[in-house]
Structures are given as C-alpha cells and as structure tokens.
N, C-alpha and C positions, 0 to 999 in steps of 0.2 A: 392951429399950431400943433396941436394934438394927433391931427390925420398926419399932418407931414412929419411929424416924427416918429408914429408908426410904421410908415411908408419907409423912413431913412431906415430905421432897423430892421424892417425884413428886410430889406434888398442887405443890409449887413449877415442878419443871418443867413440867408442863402448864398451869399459868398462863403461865407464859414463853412456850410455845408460843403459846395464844391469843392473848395481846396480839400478836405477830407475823403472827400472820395475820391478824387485825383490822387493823393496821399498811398490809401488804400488798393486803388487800382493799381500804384507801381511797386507797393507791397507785393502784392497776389503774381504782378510778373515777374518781378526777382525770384519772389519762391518759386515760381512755376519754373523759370531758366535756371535755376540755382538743382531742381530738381530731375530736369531736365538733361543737367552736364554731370548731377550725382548720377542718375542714369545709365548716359553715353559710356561714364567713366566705369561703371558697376559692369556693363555689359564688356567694354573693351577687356579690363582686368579679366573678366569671366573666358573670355574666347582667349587670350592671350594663355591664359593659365593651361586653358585646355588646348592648346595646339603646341604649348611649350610642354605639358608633362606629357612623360610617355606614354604612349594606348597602351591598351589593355590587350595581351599576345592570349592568343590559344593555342599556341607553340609550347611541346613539354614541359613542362615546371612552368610556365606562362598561369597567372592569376586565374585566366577563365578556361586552362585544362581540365578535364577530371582527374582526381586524384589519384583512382582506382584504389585506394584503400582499404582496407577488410578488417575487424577484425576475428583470429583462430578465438576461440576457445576450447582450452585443453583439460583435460581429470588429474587430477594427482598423480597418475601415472604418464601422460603425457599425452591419454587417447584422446584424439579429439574428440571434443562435445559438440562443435557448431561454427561455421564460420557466417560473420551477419554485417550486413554494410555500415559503413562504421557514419551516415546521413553525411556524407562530402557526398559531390559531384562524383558518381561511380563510374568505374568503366563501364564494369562489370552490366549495369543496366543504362548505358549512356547509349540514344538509338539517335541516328540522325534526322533530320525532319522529314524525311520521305519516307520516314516506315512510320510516323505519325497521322493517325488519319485526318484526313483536311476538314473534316466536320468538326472534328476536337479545335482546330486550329480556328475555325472560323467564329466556331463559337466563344472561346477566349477574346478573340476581338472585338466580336458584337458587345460583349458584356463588359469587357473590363478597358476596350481600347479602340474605339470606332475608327480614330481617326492614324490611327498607328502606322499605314503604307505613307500618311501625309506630313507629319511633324517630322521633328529630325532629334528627338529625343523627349523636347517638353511641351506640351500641346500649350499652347497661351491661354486658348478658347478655354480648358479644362481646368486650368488652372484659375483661371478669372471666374470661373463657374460657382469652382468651390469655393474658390473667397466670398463671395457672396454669400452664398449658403450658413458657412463658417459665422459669416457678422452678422445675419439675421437669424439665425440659429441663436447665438451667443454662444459656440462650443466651436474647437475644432474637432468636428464629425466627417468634415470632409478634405480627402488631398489631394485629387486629381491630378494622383500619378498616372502615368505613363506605364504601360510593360515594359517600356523602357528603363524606365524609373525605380520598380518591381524590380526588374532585375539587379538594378545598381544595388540595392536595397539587400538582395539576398547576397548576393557577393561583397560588399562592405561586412554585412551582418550585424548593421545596425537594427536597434531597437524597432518597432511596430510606432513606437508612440510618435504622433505630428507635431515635431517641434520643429521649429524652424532651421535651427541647426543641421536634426538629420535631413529636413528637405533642402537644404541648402547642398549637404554632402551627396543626397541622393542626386541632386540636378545637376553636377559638376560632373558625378560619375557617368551621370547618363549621356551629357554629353561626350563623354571620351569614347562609351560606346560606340555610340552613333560615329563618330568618327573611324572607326577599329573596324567593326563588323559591319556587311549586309543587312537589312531587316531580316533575312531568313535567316541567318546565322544570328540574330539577334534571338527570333521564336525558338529557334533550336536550342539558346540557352538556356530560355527562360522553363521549356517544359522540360529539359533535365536539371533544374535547380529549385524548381517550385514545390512547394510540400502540401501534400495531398493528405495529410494524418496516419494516424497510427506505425509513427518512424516511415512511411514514405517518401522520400526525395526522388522524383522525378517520377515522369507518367507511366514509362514502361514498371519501374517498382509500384506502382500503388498499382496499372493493371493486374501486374504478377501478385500483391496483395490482395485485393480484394475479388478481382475473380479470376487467380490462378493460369491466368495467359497471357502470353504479353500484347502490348499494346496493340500493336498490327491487328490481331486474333477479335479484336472489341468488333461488337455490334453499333452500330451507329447509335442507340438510346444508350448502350455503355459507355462509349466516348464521351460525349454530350455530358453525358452524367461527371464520371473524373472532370472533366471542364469545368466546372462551377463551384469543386472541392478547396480549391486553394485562395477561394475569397475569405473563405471563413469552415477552415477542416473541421473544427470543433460544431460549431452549428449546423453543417452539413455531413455531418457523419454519419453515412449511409449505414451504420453498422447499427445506432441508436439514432438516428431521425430520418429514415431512410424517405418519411411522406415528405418531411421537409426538404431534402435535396430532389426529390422527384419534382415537386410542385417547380423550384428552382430551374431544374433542368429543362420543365413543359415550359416555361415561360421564356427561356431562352430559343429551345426548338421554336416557339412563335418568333421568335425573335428573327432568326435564320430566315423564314420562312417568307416574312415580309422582305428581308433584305435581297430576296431572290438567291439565296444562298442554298437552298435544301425545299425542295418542292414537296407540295404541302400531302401527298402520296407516302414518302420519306418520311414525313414527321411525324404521321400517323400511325405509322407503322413501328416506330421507335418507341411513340409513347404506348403504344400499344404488345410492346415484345415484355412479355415478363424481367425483374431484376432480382437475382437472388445475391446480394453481394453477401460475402462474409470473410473472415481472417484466413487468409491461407500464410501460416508462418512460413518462411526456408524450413527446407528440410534440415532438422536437429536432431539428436537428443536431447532428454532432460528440460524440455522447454520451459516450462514453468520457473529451470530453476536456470537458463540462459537469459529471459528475463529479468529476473532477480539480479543477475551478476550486470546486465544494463543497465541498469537502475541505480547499481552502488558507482559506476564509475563518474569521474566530474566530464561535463560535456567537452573539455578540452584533448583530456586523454579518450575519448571514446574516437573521437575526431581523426586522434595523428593514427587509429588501425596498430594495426602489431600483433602479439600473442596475450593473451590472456590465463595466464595460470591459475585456477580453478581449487578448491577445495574437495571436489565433487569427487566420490568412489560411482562410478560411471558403472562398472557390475554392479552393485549392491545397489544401484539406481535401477539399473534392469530386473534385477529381481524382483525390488519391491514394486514396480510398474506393473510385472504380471500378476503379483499377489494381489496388490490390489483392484486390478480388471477379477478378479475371481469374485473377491470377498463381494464388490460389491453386484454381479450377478447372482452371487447365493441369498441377497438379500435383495432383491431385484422385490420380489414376493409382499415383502414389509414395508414399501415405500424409501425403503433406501437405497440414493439414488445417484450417492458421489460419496468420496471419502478422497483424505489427502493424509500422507504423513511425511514427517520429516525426522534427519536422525543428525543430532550432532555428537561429533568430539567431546568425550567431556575435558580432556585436560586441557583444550585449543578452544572451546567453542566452534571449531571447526563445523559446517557444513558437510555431512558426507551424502547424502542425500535427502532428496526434496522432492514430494510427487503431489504436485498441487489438487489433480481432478481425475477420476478414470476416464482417461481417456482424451482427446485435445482433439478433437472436431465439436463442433456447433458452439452456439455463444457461452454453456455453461461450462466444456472443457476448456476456452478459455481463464477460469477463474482460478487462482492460485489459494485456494482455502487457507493454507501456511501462514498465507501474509494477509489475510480478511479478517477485521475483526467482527467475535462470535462470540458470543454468550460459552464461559468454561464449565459453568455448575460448581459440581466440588470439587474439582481440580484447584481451585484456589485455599481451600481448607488448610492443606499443610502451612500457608503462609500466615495463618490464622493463629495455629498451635507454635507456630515458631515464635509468632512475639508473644503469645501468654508465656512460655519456658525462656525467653528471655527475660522479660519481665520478672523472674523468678519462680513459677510454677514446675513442673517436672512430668513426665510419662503416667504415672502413677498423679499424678493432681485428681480431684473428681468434677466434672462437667455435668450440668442437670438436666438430663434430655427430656425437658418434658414440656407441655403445649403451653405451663403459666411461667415460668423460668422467670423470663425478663418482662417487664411491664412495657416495653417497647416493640412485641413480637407476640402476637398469638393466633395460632390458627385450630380454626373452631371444625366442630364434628368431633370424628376420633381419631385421630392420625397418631401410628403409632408413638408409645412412648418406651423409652426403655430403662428410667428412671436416673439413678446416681451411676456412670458407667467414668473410667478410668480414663485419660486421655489417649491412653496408647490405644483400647478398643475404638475409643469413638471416632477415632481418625483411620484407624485402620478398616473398619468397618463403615465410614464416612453417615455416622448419624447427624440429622440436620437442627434439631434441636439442642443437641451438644456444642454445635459450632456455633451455634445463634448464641450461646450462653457464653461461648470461650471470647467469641470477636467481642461482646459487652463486657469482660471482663479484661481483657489486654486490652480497651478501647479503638477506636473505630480510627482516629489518628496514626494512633501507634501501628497497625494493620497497612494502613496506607502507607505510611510513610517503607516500612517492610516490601510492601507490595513496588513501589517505583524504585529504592534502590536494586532490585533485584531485577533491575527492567522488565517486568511483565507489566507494568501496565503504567498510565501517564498520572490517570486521576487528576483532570486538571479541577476539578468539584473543589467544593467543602465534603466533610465525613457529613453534614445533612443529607445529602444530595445524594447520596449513597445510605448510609443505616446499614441497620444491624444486616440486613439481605446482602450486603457484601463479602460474607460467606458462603453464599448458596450461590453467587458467581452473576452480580449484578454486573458489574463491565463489561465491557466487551474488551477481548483480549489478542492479540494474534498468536496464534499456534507455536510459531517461530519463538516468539517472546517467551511462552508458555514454558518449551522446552528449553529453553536458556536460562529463567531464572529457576527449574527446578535444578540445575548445576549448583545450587549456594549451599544443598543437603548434600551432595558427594564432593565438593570442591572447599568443604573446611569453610563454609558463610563466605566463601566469597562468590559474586556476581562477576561474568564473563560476557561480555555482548556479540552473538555469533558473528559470525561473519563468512564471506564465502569467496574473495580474491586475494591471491599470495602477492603477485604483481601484474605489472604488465610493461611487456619491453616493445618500446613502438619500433615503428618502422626503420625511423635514423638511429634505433640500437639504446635511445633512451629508455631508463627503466624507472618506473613509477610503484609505490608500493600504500595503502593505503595505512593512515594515520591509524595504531591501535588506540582503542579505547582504554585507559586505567582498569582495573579490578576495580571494585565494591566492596568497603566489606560490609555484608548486610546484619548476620551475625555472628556469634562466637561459634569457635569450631563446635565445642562441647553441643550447644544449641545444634547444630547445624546434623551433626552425628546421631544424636537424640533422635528429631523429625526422619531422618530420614530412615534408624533402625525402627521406631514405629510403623514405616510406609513398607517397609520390607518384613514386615511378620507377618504370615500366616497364619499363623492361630486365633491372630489379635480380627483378622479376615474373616476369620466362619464363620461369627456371631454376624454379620450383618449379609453376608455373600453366599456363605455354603460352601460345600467343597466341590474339587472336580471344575477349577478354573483356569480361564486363560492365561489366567497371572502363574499358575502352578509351573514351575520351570525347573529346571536340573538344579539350579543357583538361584541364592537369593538375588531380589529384585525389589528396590524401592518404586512403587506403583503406585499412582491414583487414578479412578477415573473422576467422572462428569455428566452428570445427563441433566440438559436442558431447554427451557422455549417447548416445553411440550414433546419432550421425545426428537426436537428437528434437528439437536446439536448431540452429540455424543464423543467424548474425548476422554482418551487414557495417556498420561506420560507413566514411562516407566524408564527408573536410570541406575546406571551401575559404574563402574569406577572406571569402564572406559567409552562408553557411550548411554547417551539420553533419546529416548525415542516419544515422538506425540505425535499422537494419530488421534483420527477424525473420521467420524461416518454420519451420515446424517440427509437432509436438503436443504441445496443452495437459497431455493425461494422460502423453506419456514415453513412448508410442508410439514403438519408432525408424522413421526412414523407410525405403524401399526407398534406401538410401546415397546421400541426396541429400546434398551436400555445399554449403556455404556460398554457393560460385561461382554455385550453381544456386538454392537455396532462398530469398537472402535481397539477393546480391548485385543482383539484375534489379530490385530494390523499389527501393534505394539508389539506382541510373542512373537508375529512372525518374523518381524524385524529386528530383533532381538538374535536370536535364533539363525536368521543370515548372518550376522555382523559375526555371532561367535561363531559359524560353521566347523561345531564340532568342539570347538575347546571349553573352557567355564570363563564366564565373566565371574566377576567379582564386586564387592563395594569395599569401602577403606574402612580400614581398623578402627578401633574404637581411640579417642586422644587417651592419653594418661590419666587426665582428670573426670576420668567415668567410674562409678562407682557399683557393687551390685547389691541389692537391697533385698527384703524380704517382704513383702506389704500385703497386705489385708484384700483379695480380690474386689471386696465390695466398694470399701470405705477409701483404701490408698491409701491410710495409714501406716506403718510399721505393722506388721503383725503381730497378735497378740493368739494366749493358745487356743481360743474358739474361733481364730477367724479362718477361712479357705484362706491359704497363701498363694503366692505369685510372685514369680522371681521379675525382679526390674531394675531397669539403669536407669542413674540419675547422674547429675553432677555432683561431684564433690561440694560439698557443704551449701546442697538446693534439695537436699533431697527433702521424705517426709521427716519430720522432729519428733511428733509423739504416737504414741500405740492405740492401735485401734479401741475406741469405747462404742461402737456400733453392736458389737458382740456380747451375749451378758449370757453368761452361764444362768439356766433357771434350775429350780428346786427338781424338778423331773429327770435332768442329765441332760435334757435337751437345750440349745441355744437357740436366743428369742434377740432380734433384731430392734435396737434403740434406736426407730430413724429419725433423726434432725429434721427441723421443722420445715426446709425446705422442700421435704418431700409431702405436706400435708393435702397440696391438690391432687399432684398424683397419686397416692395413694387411695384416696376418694374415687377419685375415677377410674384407676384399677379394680378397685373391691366394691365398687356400683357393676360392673360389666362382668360378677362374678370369677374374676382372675385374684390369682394371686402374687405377690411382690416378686 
C-alpha cells in the first residue's frame, strides 16, 4: 500500500511540475511578444519621428551651416588687438572634404568607425558590443557611437557623459542625418566640427595650430597624427604627451596597413618623418593678454562672435614688450630668463597692459607669468604692517629684528640683525625678522583674513599651514592679484578686482557687459594712506637698499619688491594714484639665478613702466585723510621724543599715535647719553657684542 501511494504522488507531483512549467513557458512568450511589439512600436515611433521632423539643412542659417563668426578684439582706443574664432563651425577654416587628405579620412574610420560606409547612422553590431562590455565591466565605459552619432553629439552639444538620454538624443539626431546628408558630406561635417584641443574646431585649424599650415600642406604622419586627436585631445596632446599620441598614431598607421589602406613603404616613412608640433597662435597682438580676455568671457557669448571692447593701452603694451625683450637679454648673463609685467588702472582696476613672457614662440613663451601662481617674498609685507596699524600700532610702533624675537621662528648662524627698527624703516627697507615679529604680533588670522579681502590671495589653509613664514611670501600668488590688491594703499582700503572687458556687442547687435565685482573694504583709509606713505619713502629705503635706485623717480612712488625660491622669483609692485605696476623677472622651471635680487631683476621693469604710463608728466599719490596727524618720536625707541633722543618727524592716526616719551634715552653724569634697552633686546645684544659690534 505504501509503494502505491508513493507511486500516486509522484505522478501527482510531476503533474504539478508540468503545469508550472507550461505556466512559465507562456509567461516567457507573453514577455518575449509583449517585448517584441514594445519593440516594433519603439522602432516605428523612432522612424516616424525621424521622417516626420525636419532634416537638418546646410543651406545658410541651416543648423549644420558654418557660422563664420569671429570674434574683433579692440584697445581702448579702438585698435585692433586680435581677431580669433569664436570655436563654432568657421568659414573661415571650414575646407571641403577634397582638400582633406584621405589618409586622415581613413584613418578616422579604421579607429573610431569601421563599419561607417555600411550602417545608416547606428551600427547594431557596435552598439550590442558595447552593451556588453558596459554589463561585464559594471561601468558605462563604452558607447559605440557612430561618427555618425559624434557628429549628432557635437551639433546637439550635448554633454560627453553616457547616459541614456544623451544616446537616445544622439541616435534620433543621427538618424536625421543619415537621412539629410551623403556619408561624404557626413565626414565633411564631422572633420570641420570635431575638436582637436587647445580651441581647435576643425582639422584645417588644429593643422593651422599646431604646425602652421593648413590641412592639405600635412605629411602623411601629420595627418595620421590630427586623426587620433579628437578621441581624447587632452590625453593626446601632442604639445605635452606627444610619445603618447605618436604611439597612438603607429598603432593606427598598423592599422591602415593591414586594412590595405596605406602600404606598409608609407607607413614607414610616416612613422619615420620627424614631428615637431607646437602652438602657432593667429597672428595678434598682446597675446597673452587676448587670452586672458578668452578666458573671462562665458562660453555663450564667446560663441555668438561680435566685438570685444578691451581695457588694453595697445601702445603702452608695445612699449613694455620691447622693454622687456631688452631687460631680459641684459640679464641673459645671470640665468634670467623670462620676466612678465602687468600695469593696472588704479581708479578702474582696469588692465592697461599685460606682457606675460619675452617673447611667445616655444612652449615657455607660451606661459602668462601674470596669471601663474609664484612665490612674492616680501611683496606681501605691506599686507603684514597694514593689519598690525589696524589693529592699533602706527609707522613709528617698534618691530624686533632680530634671530630670537619670536619663539616660533629662528634662523641659526648669523643673519643679519638690525635690532629695535620703527615700522616705517622695516618696511621700507623690507627687514625679514621685523616682519616675522609684526605678522606674530597682528596674528596670522588677522593677516589672512587682510590678505583675501584684498584678493591677492585664496588661503584656503588654516594660519598652521602657513606660520609665521607668511611674511617672507609663503603662497603662491598671481602677479595680476598682486597688483590689484596693492590698490587698497592708494584706493582709500578699498579692494578692486582687475578686470580687462568693457563689453561685447555680438553679431545680431546684442550687447553684453560683464557683471562688476563690489569693492572691499579691507581697511580704513587712514590705515591705507599710512602703508602706503611708508612704501613711498626713500629715506625710510637707504637703511636696507642704498641709494641710486630703480625706485628713485622724479615723484614719489609707493614700491615693494620680493625675492624668492632662491633668487628664481623676483617681483617689484610699485603704485601711484593713477596706475599700479608689477613686474616679474626670474625662471619659469625654478632655475635660481646668478643672485639676482629684485632691485635688479624686476625692479628696472616697474620704473620703466612707470615712466611710459607718465611720458613726461608727474604721477602722484593721494593726500593724506584729515585724520593724519604729525608727530615727533624718538628715532630709536618710537616713542614721543624726549630732549636726548634723535628725532623723526612721523604720521600717525589721530588718537593711535605714540602716548608716552621716550625712557630709552638717559642723560649720564658725563653729558653724554647712555641707552636703557628693554629686555627684549637681551639676545641681540649678546650676539652683537660677542661679534665685537656695537648696538
């Protein structure tokens, strides 16, 4: 009884079973038909959409025309500076596909579209490849676009990123394409829309970029080479991975090779033709600073072409171009090997010139020194002494130059000390142990905080991460900034952020003007007038410089310089009430020099740019505020003067000045006066009078 009711329940259970899997089996065909007719239905909507919207015209103002838009850029006077393609589809370099060499052409195919004479926009094969890839990967890594597809892509102007969306939009466009154009008017699009790097759009402008002839003009390993540019311009950027796009390049010439496209005679000879690519701008002026004005525009307005109204003194840009082709051949001798300056407006912040490099051939006249950031030295000093005299100290405070000052800062041997000096010397004469003592005592914060409203610099740190060496020009800063925040000394504490376009009127007559930045106020005027009558005294100057300087001018001038990195960086700002100049001498790689020092390297740019700007007339700086006061204080001490002390006439603030009379000074029984110094001078003193000197 047992077996037969065993026996009855399997054959129960495998009933159960079948009907489950019969169940299941018309599961799996519903979805498959249900999939099936989403499908039929996906693809018909898909064809319907694209035979019912209109193609895409190459007929004038048609989507896939070139624009032919440009844009001028003009000087404040209205000369031109530069006209530059504004990256639309150009006429200007838009060549048809018969002046394209067919190597370039073929190669593009082998590599990014094998199958491209055979689809009709989206390859299936390519597509189903990368899905795969994609789900055993676990990333989308792969799209198996089409140059078809590419192209949709650059004329949509949708994003790079693979989302289904943009491939969705990209596979709609492409087929309209494919419907519109020929394949060869299809390749035709694609090599004058494809971006080859460094602002090139289209083959003929990256030839004309990188080796100064156009397309037609390439060698066969030149072609070849642009061909592999626009999979990835940044990683193949001949200009900085040039082994990398070569290797690229050899692998694709195999590639040719085997396809019977380019016989193997050809391809040897290709990889074997030397490649010297590099930057060949449009012919300009001011390039460094037509750059710059590229930079600030938004990619929309660069786009619609038009005029560019410019900040730029286009003479005073020539002048200082050949001054500084001189300067830096006189110093050819010393390892100095580039210099940049730049000169602003003080009451605009204006740009009036910018001279990034001597000289704009090879990859280091490429480099805009203005806008790199570089170690200033003591150029950032004055921002030092501005928050101690906010904070309350004054010209006259005393500062302790000496190697034990602060217990956070000592440098060991003998480096000079110059003991108790006044703030107006120590800044005028920019002693380093005076600043190391002033930044500790206006604190490292409060400096910083100085230092970014004045936009010269971000500091995105803690004051750890910086210290007390934030004086001596630990950040790196750009020149551009440099000169702009020392506006806050001639500009009454306020900060101005340069700038270098007025507008720009596009082509359909639209006019665009760039959004001004507010003022800053960093400090008070009084403060502001203070630093800056310090930075402009020459007497305050000898004690550390000497006479018979660059800075020595017909008119005063508020000046600092900077030396540092080993002599590699040398920078002077020097400002007056109606322009700010900061110059730069030094090597781009960090090179140090033969110890050229500021005075010498970067100071004689400053004067001479100076010197253009005034041609002939006197600069000036601003009056002193009302609340300036004039004092009489003790040369040594800063105290009030009292009758045995040297005097010195000095400004203060009204009620910041010194309070009591010098007690440094002590009449002795002889007639002569004997010096009471405060205990802070107990190391230096020691260290003076071990080294047989006297105080």
């Amino acid at each position: 009884m047992r077996a037969v009711a065993g026996t009855i329940g399997g054959a129960r259970g495998w009933a159960i079973a079948r009907r489950v899997a019969r169940a299941a089996r018309r599961a799996v065909r519903a979805a498959m038909v249900a999939a099936m007719v989403a499908l039929v239905a996906v693809v018909q909507v898909t064809l319907a959409a694209v035979w019912l919207w209109p193609a895409p015209s190459t007929a004038p103002g048609g989507e896939l025309a070139p624009r032919g838009g440009v844009l001028t850029l003009v000087d404040r006077r209205g000369e031109v500076i530069a006209t530059v393609p504004t990256g639309a589809p150009d006429r200007d370099h838009w060549v048809p596909l018969a002046e394209i060499p067919a190597v370039a052409v073929a190669a593009v195919i082998a590599s990014e579209d094998h199958r491209f004479w055979d689809h009709r926009g989206v390859d299936g094969l390519g597509l189903a490849r990368a899905a795969w890839l994609d789900l055993t990967g676990g990333a989308l890594a792969y799209g198996g676009s089409t140059l078809t597809m590419q192209l949709a892509r650059m004329i949509r102007g949708t994003t790079t990123a693979r989302t289904a969306w943009n491939k969705a939009g990209d596979t709609m466009y492409a087929l309209r394409l494919e419907r519109a154009l020929s394949k060869r008017e299809i390749l035709e699009q694609w090599f004058n829309r494809a971006y080859f790097g460094h602002g090139a759009h289209g083959i003929d402008a990256a030839a004309r970029r990188y080796f100064g002839r156009p397309v037609r003009a390439l060698s066969t390993g030149e072609a070849v080479l642009l061909a592999v540019l626009p999979r990835a311009p940044g990683a193949y950027d001949p200009l900085r991975h040039l082994d990398r796009a070569r290797a690229r390049r050899d692998r694709v010439l195999a590639r040719l090779v085997a396809r019977g496209e380019l016989s193997a005679h050809d391809a040897l000879v290709a990889r074997a033709t030397p490649l010297a690519p590099r930057l060949h701008e449009p012919a300009s002026d001011a390039p460094h600073f037509v750059r710059h004005v590229l930079d600030q525009l938004p990619p929309a307005q660069r786009a619609a072409g038009g005029v560019v109204r410019t900040t730029l003194d286009l003479r005073l840009q020539h002048r200082l171009e050949r001054r500084l082709a001189e300067h830096v051949a006189g110093l050819a001798g010393r390892n100095v090997d580039q210099a940049g300056v730049v000169v602003l407006d003080t009451a605009t912040s204006e740009v009036l010139a910018m001279v990034g490099s001597a000289g704009w051939d090879g990859e280091a006249g490429q480099i805009n020194i203005t806008t790199r950031r570089r170690h200033p030295g003591s150029a950032l000093k004055p921002f030092v002494y501005a928050a101690a005299i906010e904070a309350g100290d004054h010209p006259a405070s005393i500062a302790w130059d000496v190697a034990d000052a602060t217990p956070g800062y000592f440098v060991a041997g003998e480096p000079p000390e110059r003991g108790p000096v006044r703030y107006r010397e120590a800044l005028a004469s920019s002693y380093n142990f005076a600043a190391v003592w002033t930044l500790e005592r206006a604190g490292v914060a409060r400096v910083m905080t100085v230092l970014r409203q004045a936009g010269v610099a971000e500091l995105s740190g803690a004051p750890d991460s910086y210290g007390l060496r934030l004086a001596l020009g630990a950040p790196k800063v750009r020149l551009l900034d440099l000169a702009a925040g020392y506006g806050v000394f001639v500009r009454a504490g306020r900060a101005r952020a340069p700038r270098a376009v007025v507008d720009v009127t596009a082509i359909d007559g639209a006019r665009w003007r760039p959004e001004a930045a507010p003022d800053a106020r960093v400090v008070s005027p009084t403060t502001a007038w203070l630093v800056m009558d310090m930075l402009a005294d020459p007497e305050a100057r000898r004690a550390g410089f000497g006479h018979e300087l660059p800075l020595d001018l017909p008119w005063p001038v508020a000046a600092k310089t900077g030396t540092a990195r080993g002599f590699a960086d040398t920078v002077t700002v020097a400002a007056t009430e109606q322009v700010i100049v900061a110059a730069w001498g030094g090597t781009f790689d960090g090179t140090p020099t033969q110890g050229v020092v500021a005075m010498a390297g970067a100071a004689p740019l400053a004067r001479d740019a100076l010197l253009a700007v005034a041609d002939g007339a006197r600069l000036t700086l601003p009056p002193p505020p009302d609340a300036i006061d004039d004092v009489e204080v003790c040369a040594l001490s800063g105290a009030l003067a009292g009758p045995a002390c040297p005097r010195k006439h000095e400004h203060v603030a009204r009620g910041h000045g010194p309070t009591h009379a010098c007690d440094w000074h002590q009449p002795a029984a002889d007639g002569r006066v004997a010096v009471r110094w405060p205990a802070e001078a107990d190391g230096w003193l020691e260290r003076v009078r071990g080294r047989g000197q006297r105080p």
